[in-house]
C-alpha positions in Angstrom: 5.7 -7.5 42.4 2.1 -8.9 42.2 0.7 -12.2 41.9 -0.8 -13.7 39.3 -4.8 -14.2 40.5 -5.2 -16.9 38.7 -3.2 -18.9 35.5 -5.2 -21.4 32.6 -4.1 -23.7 29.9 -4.2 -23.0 26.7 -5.1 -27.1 26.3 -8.4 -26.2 28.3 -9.7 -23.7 25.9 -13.1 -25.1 24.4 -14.5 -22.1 22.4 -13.1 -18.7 21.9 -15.8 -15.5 21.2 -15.8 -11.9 20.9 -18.8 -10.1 21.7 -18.8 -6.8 19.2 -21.4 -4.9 21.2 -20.2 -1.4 21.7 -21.9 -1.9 25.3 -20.2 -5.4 25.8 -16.6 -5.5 24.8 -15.9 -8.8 25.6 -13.9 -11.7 24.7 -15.8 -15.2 25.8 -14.1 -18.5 26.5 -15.3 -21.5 27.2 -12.9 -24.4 29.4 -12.7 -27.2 29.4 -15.0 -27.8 32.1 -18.0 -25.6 30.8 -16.6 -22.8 32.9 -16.4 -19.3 31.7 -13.5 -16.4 31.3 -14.9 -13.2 30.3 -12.2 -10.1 29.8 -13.6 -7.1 29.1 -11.3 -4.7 26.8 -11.4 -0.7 26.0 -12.8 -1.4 22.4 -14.5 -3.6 20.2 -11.5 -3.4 18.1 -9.0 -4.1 21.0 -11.8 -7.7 22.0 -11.3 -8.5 18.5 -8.1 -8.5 18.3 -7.3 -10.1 21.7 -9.6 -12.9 20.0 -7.7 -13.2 17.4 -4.3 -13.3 19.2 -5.8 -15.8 21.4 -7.1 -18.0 18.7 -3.5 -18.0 17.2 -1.8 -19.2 20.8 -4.3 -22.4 20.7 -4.3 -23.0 17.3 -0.5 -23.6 18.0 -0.3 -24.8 21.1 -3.1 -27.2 20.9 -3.7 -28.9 16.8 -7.4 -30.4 17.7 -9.0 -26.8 17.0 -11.1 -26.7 13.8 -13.3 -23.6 12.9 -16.2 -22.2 13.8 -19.3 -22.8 12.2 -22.7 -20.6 10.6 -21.6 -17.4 12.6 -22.2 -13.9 11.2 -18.9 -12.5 10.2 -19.9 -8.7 8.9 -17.5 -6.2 10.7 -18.6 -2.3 10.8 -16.5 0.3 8.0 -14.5 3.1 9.1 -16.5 6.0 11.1 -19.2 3.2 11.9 -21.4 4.8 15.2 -24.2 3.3 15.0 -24.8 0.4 17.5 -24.3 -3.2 16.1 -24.1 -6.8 17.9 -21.6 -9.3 16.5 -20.7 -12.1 17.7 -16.9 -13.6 16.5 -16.9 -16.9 17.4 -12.7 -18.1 16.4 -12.7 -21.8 17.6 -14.4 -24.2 18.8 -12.6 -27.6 20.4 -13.7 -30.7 17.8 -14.2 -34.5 19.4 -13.5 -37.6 18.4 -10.0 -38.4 16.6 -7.5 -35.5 15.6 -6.5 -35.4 12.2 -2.7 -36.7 12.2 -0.7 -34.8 9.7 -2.0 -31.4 8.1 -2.9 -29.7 11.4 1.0 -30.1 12.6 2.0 -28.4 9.6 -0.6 -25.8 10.0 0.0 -25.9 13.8 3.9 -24.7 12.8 2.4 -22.5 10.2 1.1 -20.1 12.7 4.1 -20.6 15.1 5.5 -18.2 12.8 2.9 -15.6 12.9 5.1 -11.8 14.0 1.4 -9.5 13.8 -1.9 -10.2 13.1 -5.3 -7.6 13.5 -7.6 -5.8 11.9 -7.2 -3.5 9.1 -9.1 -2.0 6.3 -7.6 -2.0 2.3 -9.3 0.0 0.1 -10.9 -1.9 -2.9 -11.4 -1.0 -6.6 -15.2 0.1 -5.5 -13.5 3.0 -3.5 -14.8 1.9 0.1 -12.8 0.6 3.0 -13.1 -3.2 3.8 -12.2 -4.8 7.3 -9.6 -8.0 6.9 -8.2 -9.8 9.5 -4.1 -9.6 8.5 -2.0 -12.0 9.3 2.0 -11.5 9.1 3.9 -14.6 8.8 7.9 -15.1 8.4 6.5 -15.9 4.3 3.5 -14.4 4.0 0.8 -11.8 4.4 -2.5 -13.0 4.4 -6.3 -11.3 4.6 -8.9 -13.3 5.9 -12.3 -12.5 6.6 -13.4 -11.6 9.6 -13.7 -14.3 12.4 -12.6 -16.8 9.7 -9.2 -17.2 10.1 -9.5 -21.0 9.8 -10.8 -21.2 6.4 -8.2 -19.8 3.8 -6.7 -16.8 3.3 -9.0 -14.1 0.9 -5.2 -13.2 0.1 -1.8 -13.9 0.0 1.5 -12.0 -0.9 5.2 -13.2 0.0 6.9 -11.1 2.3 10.3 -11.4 0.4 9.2 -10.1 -3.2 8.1 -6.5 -1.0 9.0 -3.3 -2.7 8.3 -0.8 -0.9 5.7 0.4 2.8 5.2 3.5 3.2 2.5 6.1 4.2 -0.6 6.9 2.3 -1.6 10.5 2.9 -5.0 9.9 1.9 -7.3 12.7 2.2 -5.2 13.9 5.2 -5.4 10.4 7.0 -2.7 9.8 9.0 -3.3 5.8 9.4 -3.4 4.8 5.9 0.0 3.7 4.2 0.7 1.2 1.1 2.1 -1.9 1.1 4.0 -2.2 -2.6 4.1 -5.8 -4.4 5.7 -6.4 -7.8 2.0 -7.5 -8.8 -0.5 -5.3 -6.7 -0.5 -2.2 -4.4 -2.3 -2.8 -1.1 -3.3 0.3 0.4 -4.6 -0.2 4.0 -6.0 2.1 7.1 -5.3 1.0 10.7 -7.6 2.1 13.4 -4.7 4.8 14.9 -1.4 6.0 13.4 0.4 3.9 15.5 -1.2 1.2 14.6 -0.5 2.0 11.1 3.1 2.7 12.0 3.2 -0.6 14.0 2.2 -2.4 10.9 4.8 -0.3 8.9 7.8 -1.6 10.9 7.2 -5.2 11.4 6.3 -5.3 7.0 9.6 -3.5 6.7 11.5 -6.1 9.4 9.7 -8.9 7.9 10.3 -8.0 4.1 14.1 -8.0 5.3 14.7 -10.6 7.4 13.5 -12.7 4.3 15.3 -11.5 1.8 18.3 -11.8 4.1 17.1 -15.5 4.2 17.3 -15.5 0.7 20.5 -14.1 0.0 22.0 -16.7 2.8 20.8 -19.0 0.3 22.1 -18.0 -2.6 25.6 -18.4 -1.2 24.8 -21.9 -0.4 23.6 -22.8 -3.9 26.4 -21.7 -5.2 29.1 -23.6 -3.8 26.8 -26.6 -5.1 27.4 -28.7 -8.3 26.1 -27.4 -11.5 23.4 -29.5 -11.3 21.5 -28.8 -8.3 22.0 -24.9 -8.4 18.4 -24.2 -9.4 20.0 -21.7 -11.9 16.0 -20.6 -12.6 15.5 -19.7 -8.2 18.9 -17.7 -8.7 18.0 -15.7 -11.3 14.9 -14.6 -9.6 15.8 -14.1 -6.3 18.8 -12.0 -7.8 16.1 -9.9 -9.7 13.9 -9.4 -6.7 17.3 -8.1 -5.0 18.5 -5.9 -7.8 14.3 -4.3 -7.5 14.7 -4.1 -4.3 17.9 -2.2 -4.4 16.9 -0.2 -7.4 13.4 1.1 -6.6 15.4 2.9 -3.0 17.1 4.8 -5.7 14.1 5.6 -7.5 14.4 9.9 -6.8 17.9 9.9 -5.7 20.3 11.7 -8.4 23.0 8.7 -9.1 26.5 9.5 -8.4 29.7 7.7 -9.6 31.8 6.3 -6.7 34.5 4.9 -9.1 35.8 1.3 -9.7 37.5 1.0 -6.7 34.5 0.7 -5.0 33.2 -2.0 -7.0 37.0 -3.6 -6.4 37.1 -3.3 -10.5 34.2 -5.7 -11.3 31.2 -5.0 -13.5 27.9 -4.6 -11.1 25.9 -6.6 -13.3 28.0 -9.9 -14.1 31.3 -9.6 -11.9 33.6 -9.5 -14.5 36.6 -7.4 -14.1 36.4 -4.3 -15.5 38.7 -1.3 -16.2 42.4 -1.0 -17.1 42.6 -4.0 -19.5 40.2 -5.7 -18.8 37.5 -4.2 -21.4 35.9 -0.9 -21.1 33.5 0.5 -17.7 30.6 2.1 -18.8 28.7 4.2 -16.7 25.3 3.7 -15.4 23.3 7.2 -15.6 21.0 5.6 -13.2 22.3 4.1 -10.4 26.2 5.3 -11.0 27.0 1.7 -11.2 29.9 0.8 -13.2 29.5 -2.4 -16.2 30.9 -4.5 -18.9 30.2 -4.0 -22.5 27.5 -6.8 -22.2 25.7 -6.1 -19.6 25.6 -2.1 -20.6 24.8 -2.3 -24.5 23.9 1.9 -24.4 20.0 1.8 -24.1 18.1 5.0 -23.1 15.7 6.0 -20.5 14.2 8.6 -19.0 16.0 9.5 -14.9 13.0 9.8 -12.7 15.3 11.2 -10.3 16.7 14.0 -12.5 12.8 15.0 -13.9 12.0 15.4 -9.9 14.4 17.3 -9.1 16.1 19.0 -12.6 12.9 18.6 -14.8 15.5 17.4 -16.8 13.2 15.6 -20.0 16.0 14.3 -21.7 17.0 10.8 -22.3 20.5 8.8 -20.6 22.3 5.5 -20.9 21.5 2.8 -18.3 22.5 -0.4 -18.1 20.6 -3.6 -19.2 19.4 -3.7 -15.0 18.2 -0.4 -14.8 16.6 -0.9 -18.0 14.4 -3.6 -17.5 13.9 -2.2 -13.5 12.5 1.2 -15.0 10.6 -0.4 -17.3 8.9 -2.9 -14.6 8.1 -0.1 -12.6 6.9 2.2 -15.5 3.7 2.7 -14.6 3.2 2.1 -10.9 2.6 5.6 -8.8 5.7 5.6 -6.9 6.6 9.5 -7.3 4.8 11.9 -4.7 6.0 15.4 -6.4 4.9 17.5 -3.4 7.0 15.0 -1.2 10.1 15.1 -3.1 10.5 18.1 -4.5 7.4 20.3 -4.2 9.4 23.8 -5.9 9.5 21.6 -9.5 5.3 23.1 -9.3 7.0 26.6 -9.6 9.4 26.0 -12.8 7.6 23.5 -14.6 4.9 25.0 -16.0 3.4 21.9 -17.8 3.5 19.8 -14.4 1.6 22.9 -12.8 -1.1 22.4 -15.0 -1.6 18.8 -14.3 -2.1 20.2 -10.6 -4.4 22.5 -11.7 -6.4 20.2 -13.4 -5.8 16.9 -11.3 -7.0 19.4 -8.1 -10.5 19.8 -10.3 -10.7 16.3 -11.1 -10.5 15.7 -7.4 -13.1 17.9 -6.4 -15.6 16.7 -9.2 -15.0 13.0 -7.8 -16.4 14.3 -3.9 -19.6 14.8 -6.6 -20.0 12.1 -9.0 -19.0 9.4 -6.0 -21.7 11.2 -4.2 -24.3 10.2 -6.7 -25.5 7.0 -8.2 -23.2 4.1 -8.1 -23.4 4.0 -12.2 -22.1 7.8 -12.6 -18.8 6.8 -10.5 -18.4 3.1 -12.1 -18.1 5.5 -15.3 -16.0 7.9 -14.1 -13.5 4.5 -12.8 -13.8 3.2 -16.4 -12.8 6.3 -17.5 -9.5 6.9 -15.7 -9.1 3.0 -15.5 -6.3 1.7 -14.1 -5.0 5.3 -13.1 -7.7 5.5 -10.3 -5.0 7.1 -8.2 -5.6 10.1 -10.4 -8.7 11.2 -8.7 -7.7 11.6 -5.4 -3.7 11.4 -4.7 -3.4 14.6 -6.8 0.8 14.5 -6.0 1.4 11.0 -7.2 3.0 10.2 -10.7 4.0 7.1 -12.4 7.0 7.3 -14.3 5.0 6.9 -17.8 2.5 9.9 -15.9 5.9 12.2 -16.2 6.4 11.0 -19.6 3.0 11.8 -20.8 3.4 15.3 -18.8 6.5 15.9 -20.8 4.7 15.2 -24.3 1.8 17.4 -23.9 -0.7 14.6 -23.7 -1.9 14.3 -19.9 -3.3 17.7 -19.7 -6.1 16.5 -22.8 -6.4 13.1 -21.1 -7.3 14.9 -17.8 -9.0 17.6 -19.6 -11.7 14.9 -21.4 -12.6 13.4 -18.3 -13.1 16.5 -16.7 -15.2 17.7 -19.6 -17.1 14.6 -18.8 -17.3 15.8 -15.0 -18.4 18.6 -15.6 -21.3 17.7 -18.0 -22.5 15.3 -15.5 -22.8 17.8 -12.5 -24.2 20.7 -14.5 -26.9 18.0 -16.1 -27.7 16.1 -12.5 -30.4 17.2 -10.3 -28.6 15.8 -7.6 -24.9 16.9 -7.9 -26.4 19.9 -9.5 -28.2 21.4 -6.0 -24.5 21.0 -3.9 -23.2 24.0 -5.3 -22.3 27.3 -3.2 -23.5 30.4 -2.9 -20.8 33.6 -2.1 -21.6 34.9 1.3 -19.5 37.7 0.9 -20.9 39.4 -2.3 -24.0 37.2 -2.1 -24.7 38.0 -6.3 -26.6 35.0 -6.4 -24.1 33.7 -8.5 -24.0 29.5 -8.0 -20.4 28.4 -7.3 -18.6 25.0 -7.9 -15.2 24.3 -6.1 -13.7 22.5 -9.5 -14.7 25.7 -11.5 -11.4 27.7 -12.0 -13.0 31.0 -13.4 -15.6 31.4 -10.4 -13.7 30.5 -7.3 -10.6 32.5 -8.6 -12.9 35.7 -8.6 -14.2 35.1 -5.3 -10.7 34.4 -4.0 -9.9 37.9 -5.2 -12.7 39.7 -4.1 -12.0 37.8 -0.6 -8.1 39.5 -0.8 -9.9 43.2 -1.8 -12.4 43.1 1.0 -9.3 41.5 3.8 -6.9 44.1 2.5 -9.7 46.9 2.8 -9.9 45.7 6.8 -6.4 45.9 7.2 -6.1 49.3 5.5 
């Protein structure tokens, strides 16, 4: 049992500042009274975001706070050492009348903040770029830096989530994505818990809303016709059907039978079975429907090309159609993570890895050289920049193209391209490698099958000739 030393108001708060000096790792306030509280934290990151978490506690608690004002706002990258002085200045206390209505709404606004701090989301230019996140009950927001009072850079409701899960990015173990029907954020955290932190409360978040959602459903439906909002139903019933659809995405479907849909048709609710009309089958989620809702269209399985390489074409119902057709070309299949054996017995996809692993190595060179070289190799593989570097990840209409024979020339043109570049550069030209082992002079590139092949097996003669 201690005591407190000493307790303050959050109405006395005048100005709250974070001093980012890796020397000073402060957090300023200012009370009321022109006195000061200093805390001192273990980070910068750690001052920053007790700023932050502060500013949010006053900006509820007391509605008179405006923003700040004319201070810098630039935060450091990822893997920043050098020494920098910033100064995050979150609130200061405004005089003179308080503006009646809009700062109670905003003052209930962030009442309902469940996270907020500092991550980084990786832009289209390839480089990592500090936000200040804020998790609501609805939304999550990106602000700049230090300017959480002006508004948000970006916005997303929580309820229309897909999917969070982890990013293995270049062996980072504190990146994961956070999947919208509209746009893929793919954020880094400081640590991996952190990042796993973030994970759970976007996960709790997502549901909690559309378990608000569904609540309301129920009650809209006991209304009269006319104030169902028949347009809000439909979409928040197709945001659920996503929802349930995409945690399917590589699972194999299997039929449960009519009883456990109590004999109704998964799509409509009209009895089904017996004599009332025919059940047809859903190859992809093993869902049983009426005639009308399943009319016998054809799609490709993702889960039976993971896991059977099975190319061929089923019926699905009018759902799973228009699902697998919304989600045709997002990258929501990691290969190595589901079934990283398919490498072995589908030769076609092995190829891909072959030449996606080449691509990958000739992006460490062209984004090492002159910001026009990789603007044209983005334009090149636009919008499939997760090509370059997430050499597992597929998008259903990838798989297709895998299937038909035309991803390995796609791939195989830009590589061409590549390759031309490096060979023709003076700078990308001079990072080559030499063998140390048979030291033939011989200049080596790690995207060029042919040579490092060799010198992998003259490496396996020469380590088998010290075992012998």
């Amino acid at each position: 049992n201690q005591n407190l030393y000493a307790t303050y108001q959050l109405s006395h708060f005048q100005s709250i500042s974070v001093l980012g000096n890796l020397e000073a790792r402060m957090v300023d306030t200012v009370l009321y009274d022109n006195s000061q509280l200093q805390l001192k934290a273990e980070s910068p990151w750690e001052a920053l975001d007790w700023g932050q978490k502060l500013w949010e506690v006053v900006h509820a608690a007391v509605p008179g706070y405006m923003g700040r004002q004319n201070e810098p706002t630039i935060s450091p990258g990822l893997g920043h050492h050098d020494d920098y002085t910033q100064n995050h200045c979150f609130q200061k206390k405004t005089s003179g009348l308080l503006p009646p209505s809009p700062v109670l709404d905003s003052s209930k606004q962030y009442q309902n903040i469940l996270k907020s701090g500092t991550l980084y989301r990786l832009t289209v230019q390839n480089n990592w770029k500090a936000f200040t996140f804020v998790l609501s009950r609805a939304y999550l927001m990106a602000f700049q830096p230090g300017k959480l009072d002006e508004d948000p850079l970006l916005s997303y409701n929580v309820d229309v989530c897909l999917a969070v899960q982890m990013d293995n990015l270049d062996g980072c173990d504190s990146c994961f994505q956070v999947i919208f029907p509209q746009d893929v954020l793919r954020l880094r955290a400081e640590t991996r818990q952190r990042a796993q932190e973030w994970m759970e409360a976007l996960k709790i978040a997502a549901n909690v809303a559309r378990s608000s959602e569904q609540n309301l459903q129920v009650t809209l439906r006991n209304k009269p016709k006319d104030q169902t909002g028949g347009h809000e139903l439909r979409k928040n019933k197709r945001q659920s059907v996503t929802t349930s659809f995409l945690s399917i995405l590589t699972t194999l479907s299997l039929e449960r039978g009519l009883t456990a849909q109590s004999f109704k048709c998964a799509g409509c609710q009209r009895s089904i079975g017996l004599s009332n009309g025919k059940a047809k089958v859903c190859n992809y989620s093993g869902w049983y429907y009426c005639s009308s809702c399943h009319v016998d269209d054809s799609f490709l399985i993702p889960a039976r090309i993971v896991h059977n390489w099975d190319t061929s074409k089923y019926k699905v119902s009018k759902q799973a159609k228009e699902f697998l057709e919304y989600v045709y070309e997002e990258p929501l299949i990691d290969i190595q993570q589901e079934n990283a054996m398919l490498y072995h017995h589908a030769e076609p996809l092995a190829a891909v890895l072959r030449l996606r692993q080449r691509l990958k190595s000739l992006r460490a060179y062209l984004f090492s050289c002159r910001a026009a070289v990789a603007e044209d190799l983005r334009r090149r593989i636009f919008p499939r920049e997760y090509l370059l570097q997430q050499i597992h990840l597929y998008s259903l209409a990838d798989l297709q193209q895998v299937i038909e024979g035309k991803l390995a020339p796609f791939l195989g043109k830009v590589i061409k391209f590549a390759t031309s570049h490096v060979y023709s550069c003076s700078l990308c030209s001079q990072k080559g490698f030499i063998c140390e082992i048979c030291n033939n002079g011989e200049i080596l590139y790690p995207f060029e099958d042919i040579s490092t092949s060799r010198f992998g097996d003259l490496y396996a003669d020469l380590l088998q000739g010290y075992v012998a």
